[in-house]
PAFIVEX-273720 format. One record per atom (N, C-alpha, C): x, y, z. Coordinates in pm, whole numbers, padded with zeros to 5 digits, always signed. Last residue first. Example, Ala and Ser with C-alpha at 12.3 -4.5 7.8 and 13.67 -1.06 7.14 Angstrom:
BEGIN
+01285-00225+00708/+01367-00106+00714/+01290+00003+00787/+01319-00569+00780/+01230-00450+00780/+01320-00330+00780/
This chain:
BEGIN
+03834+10419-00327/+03764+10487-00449/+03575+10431-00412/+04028+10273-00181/+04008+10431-00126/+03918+10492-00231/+04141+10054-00252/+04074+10064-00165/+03997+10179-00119/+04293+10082-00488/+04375+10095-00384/+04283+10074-00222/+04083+10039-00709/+04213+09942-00650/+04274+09961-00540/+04002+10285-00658/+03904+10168-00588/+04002+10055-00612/+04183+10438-00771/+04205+10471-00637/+04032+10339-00567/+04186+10363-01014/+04336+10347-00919/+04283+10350-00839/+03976+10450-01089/+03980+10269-01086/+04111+10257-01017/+03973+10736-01109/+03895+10647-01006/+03897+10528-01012/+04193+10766-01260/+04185+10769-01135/+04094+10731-01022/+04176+10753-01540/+04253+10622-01483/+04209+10660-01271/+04227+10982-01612/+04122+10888-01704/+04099+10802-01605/+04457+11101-01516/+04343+11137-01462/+04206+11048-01524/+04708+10900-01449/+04646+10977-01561/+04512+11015-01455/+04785+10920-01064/+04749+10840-01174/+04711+10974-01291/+05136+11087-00935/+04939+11060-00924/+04906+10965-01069/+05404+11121-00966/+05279+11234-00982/+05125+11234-00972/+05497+10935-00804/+05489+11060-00727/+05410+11155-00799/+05546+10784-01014/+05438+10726-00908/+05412+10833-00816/+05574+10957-01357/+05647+10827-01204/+05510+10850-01120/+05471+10821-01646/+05445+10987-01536/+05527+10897-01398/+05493+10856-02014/+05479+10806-01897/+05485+10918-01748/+05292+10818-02336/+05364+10863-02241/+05376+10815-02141/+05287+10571-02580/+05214+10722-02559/+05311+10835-02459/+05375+10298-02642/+05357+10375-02574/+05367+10540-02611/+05099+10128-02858/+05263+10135-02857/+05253+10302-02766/+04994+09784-02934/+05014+09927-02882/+05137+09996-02832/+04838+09537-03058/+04963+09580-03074/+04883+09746-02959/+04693+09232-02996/+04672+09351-03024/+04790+09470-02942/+04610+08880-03160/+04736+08963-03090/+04679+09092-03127/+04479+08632-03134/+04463+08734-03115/+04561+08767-03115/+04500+08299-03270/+04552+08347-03183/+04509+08496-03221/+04331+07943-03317/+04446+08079-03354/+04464+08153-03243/+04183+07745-03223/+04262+07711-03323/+04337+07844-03372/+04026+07796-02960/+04188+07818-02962/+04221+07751-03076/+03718+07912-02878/+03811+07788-02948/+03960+07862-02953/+03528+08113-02827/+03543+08023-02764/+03582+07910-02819/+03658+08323-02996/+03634+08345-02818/+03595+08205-02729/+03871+08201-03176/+03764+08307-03130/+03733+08266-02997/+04177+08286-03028/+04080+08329-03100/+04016+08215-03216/+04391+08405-02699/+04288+08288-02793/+04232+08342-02880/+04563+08644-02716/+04493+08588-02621/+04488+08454-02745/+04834+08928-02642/+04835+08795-02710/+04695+08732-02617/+04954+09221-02645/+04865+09113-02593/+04806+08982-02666/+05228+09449-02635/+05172+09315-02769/+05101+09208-02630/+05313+09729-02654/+05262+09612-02551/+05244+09554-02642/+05646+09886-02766/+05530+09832-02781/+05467+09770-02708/+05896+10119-02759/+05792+10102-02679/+05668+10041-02709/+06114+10195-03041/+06002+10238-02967/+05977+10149-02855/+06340+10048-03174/+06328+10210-03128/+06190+10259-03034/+06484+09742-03170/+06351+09893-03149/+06425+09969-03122/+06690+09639-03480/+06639+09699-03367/+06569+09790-03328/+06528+09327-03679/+06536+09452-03632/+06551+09507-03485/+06555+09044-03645/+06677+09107-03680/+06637+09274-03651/+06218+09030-03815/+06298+08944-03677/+06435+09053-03758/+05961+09106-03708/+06048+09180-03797/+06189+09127-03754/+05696+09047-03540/+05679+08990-03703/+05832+09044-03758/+05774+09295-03353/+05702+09230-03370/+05690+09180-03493/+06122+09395-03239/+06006+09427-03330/+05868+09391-03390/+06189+09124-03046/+06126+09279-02996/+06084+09375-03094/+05882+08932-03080/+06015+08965-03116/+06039+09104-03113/+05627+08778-03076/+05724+08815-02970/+05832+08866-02963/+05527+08704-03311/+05499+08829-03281/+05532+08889-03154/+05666+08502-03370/+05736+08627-03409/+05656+08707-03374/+05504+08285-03325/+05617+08342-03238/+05695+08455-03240/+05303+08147-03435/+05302+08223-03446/+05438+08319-03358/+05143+07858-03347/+05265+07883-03385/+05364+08002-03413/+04842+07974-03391/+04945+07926-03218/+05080+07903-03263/+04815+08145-03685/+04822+08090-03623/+04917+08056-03473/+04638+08497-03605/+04796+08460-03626/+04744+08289-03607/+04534+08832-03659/+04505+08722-03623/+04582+08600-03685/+04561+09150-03486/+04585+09071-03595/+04580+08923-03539/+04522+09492-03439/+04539+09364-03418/+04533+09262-03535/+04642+09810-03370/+04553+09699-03466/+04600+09610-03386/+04704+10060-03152/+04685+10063-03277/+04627+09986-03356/+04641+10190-02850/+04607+10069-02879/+04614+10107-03091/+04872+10352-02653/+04763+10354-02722/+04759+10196-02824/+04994+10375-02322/+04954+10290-02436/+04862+10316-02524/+05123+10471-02034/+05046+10493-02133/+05046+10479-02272/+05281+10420-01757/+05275+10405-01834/+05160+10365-01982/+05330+10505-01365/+05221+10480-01516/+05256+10490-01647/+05594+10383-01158/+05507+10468-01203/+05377+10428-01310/+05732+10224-00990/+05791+10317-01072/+05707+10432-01106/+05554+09999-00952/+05565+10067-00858/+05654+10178-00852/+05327+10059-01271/+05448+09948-01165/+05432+10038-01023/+05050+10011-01483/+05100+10111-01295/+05201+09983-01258/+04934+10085-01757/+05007+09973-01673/+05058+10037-01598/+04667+10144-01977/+04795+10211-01875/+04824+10094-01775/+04584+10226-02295/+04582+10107-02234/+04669+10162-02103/+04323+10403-02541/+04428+10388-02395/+04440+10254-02334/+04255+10402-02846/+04232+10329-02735/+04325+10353-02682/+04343+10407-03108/+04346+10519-03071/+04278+10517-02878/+04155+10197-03259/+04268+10277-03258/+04245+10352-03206/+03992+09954-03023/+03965+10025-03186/+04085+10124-03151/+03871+09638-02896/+03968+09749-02842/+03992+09797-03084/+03738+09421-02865/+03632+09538-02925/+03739+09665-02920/+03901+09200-02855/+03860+09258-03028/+03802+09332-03013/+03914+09136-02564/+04049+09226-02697/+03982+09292-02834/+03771+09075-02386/+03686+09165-02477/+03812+09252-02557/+03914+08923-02262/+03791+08855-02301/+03699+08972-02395/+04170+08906-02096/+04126+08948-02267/+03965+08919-02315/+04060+08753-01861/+04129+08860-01908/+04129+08919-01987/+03877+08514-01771/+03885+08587-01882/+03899+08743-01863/+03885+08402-01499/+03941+08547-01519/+03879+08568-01643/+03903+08140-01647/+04030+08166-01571/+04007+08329-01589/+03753+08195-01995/+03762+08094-01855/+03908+08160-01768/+03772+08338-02203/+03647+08304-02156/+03654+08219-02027/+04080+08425-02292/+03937+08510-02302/+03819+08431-02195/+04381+08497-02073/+04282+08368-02162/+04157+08472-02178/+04681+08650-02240/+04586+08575-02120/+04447+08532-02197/+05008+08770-02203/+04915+08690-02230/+04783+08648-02164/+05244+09043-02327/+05140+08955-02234/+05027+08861-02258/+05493+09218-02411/+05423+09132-02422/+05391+09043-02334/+05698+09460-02453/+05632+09446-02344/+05483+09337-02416/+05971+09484-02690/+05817+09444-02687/+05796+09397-02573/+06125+09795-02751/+06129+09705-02750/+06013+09652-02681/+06248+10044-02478/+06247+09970-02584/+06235+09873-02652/+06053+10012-02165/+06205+09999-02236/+06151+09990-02370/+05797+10041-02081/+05852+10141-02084/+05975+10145-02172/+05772+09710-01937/+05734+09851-01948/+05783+09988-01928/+06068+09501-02028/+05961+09529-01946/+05867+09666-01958/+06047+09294-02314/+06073+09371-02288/+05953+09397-02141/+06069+08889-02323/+06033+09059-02391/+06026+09144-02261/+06095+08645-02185/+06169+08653-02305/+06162+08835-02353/+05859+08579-02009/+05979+08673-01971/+06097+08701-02056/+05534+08726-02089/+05630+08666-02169/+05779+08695-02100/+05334+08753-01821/+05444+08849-01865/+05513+08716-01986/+04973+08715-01808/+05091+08701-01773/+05228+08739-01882/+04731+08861-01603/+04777+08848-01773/+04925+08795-01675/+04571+08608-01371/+04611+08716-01452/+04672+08751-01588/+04621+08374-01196/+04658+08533-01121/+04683+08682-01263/+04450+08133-01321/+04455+08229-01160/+04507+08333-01134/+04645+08050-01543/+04501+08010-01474/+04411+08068-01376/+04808+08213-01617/+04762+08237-01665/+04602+08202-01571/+05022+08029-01380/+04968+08195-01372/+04824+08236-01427/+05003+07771-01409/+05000+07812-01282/+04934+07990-01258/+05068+07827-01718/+04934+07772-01701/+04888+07822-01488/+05361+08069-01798/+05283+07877-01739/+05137+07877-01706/+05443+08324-01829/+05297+08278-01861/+05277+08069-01860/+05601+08564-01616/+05589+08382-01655/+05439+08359-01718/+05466+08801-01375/+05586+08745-01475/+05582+08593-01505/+05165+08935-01444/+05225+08824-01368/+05363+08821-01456/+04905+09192-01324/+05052+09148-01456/+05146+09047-01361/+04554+09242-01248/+04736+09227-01199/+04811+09178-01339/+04345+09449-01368/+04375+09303-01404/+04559+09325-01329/+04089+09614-01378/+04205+09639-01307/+04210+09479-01300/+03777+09730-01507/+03861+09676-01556/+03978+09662-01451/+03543+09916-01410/+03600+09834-01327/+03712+09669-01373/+03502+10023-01663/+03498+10113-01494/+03616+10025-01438/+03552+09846-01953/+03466+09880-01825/+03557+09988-01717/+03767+09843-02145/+03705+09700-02127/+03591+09723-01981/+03866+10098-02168/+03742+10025-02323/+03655+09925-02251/+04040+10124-01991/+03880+10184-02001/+03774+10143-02093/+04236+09937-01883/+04192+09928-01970/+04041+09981-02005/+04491+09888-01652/+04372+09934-01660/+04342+09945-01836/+04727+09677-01502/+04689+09711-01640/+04503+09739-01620/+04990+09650-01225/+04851+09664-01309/+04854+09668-01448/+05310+09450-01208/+05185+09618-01173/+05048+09559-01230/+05435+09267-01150/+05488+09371-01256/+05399+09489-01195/+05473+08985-00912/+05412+09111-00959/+05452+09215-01012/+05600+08656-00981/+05594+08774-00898/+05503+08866-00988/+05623+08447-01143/+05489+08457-01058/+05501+08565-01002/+06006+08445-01106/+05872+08385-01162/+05781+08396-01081/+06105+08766-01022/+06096+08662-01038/+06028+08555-01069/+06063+09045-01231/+06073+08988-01078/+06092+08868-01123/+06246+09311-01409/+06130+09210-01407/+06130+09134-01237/+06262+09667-01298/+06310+09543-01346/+06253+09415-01335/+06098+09932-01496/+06107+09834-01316/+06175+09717-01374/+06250+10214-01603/+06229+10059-01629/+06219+09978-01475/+06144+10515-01648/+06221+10441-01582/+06164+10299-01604/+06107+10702-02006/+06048+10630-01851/+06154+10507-01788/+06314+11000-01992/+06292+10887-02057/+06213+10797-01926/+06064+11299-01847/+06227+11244-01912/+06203+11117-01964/+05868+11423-01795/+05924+11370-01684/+06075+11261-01741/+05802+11745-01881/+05869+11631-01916/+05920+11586-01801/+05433+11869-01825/+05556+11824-01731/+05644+11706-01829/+05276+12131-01882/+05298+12001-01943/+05453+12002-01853/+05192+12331-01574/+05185+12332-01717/+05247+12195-01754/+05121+12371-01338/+05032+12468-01355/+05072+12444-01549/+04979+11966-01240/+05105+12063-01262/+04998+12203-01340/+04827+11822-01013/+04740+11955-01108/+04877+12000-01138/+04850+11472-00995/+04863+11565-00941/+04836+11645-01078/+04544+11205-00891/+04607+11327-01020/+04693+11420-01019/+04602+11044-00633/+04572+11166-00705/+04622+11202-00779/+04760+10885-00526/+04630+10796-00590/+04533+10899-00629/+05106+10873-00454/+04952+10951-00433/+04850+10828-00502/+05355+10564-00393/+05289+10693-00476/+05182+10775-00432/+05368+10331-00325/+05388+10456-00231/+05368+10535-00310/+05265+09987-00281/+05253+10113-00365/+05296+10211-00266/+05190+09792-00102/+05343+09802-00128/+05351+09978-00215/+04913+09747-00131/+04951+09814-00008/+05120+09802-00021/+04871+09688-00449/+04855+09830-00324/+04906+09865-00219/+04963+09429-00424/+05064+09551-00492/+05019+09697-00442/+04739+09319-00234/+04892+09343-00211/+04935+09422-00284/+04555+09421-00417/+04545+09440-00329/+04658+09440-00263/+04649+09241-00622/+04601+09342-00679/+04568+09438-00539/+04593+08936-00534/+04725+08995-00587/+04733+09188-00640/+04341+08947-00490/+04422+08965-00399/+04573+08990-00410/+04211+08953-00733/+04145+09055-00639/+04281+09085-00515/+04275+08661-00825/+04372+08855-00882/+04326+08978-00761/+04155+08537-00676/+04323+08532-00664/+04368+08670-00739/+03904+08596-00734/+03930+08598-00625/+04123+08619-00586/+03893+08513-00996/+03861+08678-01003/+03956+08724-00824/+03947+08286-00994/+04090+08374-01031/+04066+08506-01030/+03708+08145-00904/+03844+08180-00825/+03966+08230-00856/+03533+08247-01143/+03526+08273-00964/+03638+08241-00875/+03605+08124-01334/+03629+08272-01337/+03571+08315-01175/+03586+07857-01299/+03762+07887-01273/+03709+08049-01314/+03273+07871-01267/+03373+07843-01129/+03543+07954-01150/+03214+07931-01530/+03208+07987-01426/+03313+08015-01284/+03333+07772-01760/+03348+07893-01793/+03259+07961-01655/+03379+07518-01617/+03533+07570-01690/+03495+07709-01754/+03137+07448-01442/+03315+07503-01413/+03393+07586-01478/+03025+07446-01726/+03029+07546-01540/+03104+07578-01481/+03118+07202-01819/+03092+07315-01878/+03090+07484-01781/+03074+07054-01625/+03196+07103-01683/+03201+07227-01730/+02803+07020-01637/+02919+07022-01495/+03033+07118-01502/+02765+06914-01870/+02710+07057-01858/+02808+07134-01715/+02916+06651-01857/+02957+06766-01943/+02872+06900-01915/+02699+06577-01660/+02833+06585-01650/+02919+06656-01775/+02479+06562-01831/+02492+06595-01716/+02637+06643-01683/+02510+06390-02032/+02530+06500-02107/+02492+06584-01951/+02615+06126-01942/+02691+06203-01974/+02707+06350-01990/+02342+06064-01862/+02455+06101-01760/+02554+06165-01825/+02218+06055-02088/+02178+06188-02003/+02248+06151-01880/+02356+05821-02169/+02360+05974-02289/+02290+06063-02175/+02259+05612-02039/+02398+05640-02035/+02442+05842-02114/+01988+05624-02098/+02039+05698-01922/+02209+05699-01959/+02034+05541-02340/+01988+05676-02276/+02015+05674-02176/+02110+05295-02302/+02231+05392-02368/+02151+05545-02330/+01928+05158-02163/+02061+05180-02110/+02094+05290-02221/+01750+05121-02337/+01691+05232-02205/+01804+05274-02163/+01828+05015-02590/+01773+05160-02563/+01814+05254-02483/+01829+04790-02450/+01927+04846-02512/+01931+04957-02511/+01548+04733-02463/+01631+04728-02272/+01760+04840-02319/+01455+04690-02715/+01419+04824-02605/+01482+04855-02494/+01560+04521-02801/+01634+04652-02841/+01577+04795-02781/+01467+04287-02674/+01621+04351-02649/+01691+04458-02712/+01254+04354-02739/+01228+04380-02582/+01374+04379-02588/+01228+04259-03012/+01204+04420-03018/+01223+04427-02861/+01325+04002-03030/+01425+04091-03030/+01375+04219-03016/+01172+03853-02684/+01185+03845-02886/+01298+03997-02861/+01297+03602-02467/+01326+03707-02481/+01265+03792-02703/+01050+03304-02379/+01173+03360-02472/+01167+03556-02523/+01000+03141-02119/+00943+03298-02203/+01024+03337-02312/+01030+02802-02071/+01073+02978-02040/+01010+03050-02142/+00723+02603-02038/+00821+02620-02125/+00913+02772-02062/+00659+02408-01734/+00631+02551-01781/+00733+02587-01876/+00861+02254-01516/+00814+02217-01708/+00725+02288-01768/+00891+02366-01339/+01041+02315-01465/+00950+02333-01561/+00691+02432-01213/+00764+02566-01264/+00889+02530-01355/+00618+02165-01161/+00559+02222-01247/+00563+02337-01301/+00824+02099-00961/+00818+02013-01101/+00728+02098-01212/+00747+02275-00786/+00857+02314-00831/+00920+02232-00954/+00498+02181-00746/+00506+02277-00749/+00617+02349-00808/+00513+01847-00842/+00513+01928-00723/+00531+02069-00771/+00269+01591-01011/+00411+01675-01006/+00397+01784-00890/+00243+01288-00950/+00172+01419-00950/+00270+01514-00888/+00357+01074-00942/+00297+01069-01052/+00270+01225-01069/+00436+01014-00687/+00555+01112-00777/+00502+01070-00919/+00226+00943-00557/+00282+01104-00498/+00371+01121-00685/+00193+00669-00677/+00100+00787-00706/+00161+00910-00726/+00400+00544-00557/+00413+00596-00677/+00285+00676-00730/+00349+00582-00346/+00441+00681-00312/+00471+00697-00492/+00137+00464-00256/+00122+00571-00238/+00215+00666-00305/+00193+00199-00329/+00095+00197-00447/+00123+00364-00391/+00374+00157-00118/+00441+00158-00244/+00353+00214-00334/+00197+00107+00058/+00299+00237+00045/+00378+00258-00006/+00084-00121+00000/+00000+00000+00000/+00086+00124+00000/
């Protein structure tokens, strides 16, 4: 009898005999090109998340902490400054003779300012010696140390980025002839008029030469040559905008008068 039971029992399949032999579901191909799908989209709106990230960063953030690092490099050279931060009133045109040359500093150190009225009120950008990436990125235009310093004969050339890090140059191409440019050492002011620009491939090196583009010649004059990116937002060339000095005044006579209320809110006192 418990033999006749037990072959009954395993006549009648068990619950887990009857989830074997339930055929599987077979996958068809439109449900594996939908799963496919789902992944590569969430993969394509993570990505395109994270590139917007970036994107933020690289034209917000890095202009929020180099505004912060020039703010403060720009603040120290103030409180080293000994000059007025007034115009002085001579009763007639003052030759103050050939301009004195500050001598360069050491890498990353501080040249002076550079005001630029075209580019706003509140234009006042520090001058870095060395253009390595350490500078350009954070503290500003930076000094080619191969060229001339402000004022000497020969090419006072600088560099800096348009749209990220500060964007420094970020508004070179609206600068038109006959534009002021003034750079404050701790010597004094030096005054730039802005003549053309020109657009070069990154290879472009001669426009570092102390005649610019004129290799073998010697200066006779006083040029800035600013060098940025171009266009504004790609680096397959290069900006360069020439100027060539105007006049100069030492630090005991006060700022140009164009120039005096952005000296004197650099200095804290405007």
């Amino acid at each position: 009898m418990a033999h006749q039971q037990q072959t009954a029992a395993s006549a009648v399949p068990s619950a887990r005999q009857g989830h074997e032999l339930r055929p599987r579901k077979r996958l068809r191909a439109s449900d594996v090109i939908r799963k496919i799908s789902q992944i590569l989209g969430e993969l394509l709106i993570t990505a395109g998340i994270v590139l917007l990230l970036f994107v933020a960063w690289e034209l917000w953030w890095t202009n929020v902490e180099a505004d912060a690092k020039q703010t403060e490099a720009v603040k120290s050279f103030a409180q080293d400054f000994a000059g007025p931060i007034t115009p002085a009133a001579p009763a007639a045109p003052v030759d103050y003779g050939p301009p004195v040359v500050t001598p360069a500093p050491a890498y990353a150190g501080m040249i002076g300012i550079m005001y630029i009225p075209r580019f706003g009120p509140d234009y006042t950008r520090p001058i870095i010696e060395g253009t390595g990436s350490d500078v350009l990125d954070t503290l500003g235009l930076g000094h080619y140390g191969s060229t001339s310093m402000p004022g000497a004969p020969g090419n006072f050339a600088v560099a800096g980025h348009r749209q990220t890090h500060g964007a420094v140059l970020d508004n070179i191409h609206t600068l038109v002839p006959g534009d002021k440019i003034y750079i404050q050492t701790a010597d004094g002011y030096y005054t730039y008029v802005f003549r053309n620009n020109q657009i070069v491939l990154p290879d472009r090196t001669d426009v570092l030469m102390p005649v610019p583009t004129q290799a073998g010649v010697q200066p006779t004059e006083s040029i800035l040559t600013m060098t940025s990116c171009n266009p504004r937002f790609g680096a397959q060339e290069r900006i360069i905008a020439y100027s060539m000095l105007d006049s100069w005044q030492p630090a005991s006579a006060g700022p140009p008068s164009e120039i005096a209320a952005q000296v004197a809110r650099a200095h804290g006192k405007g």
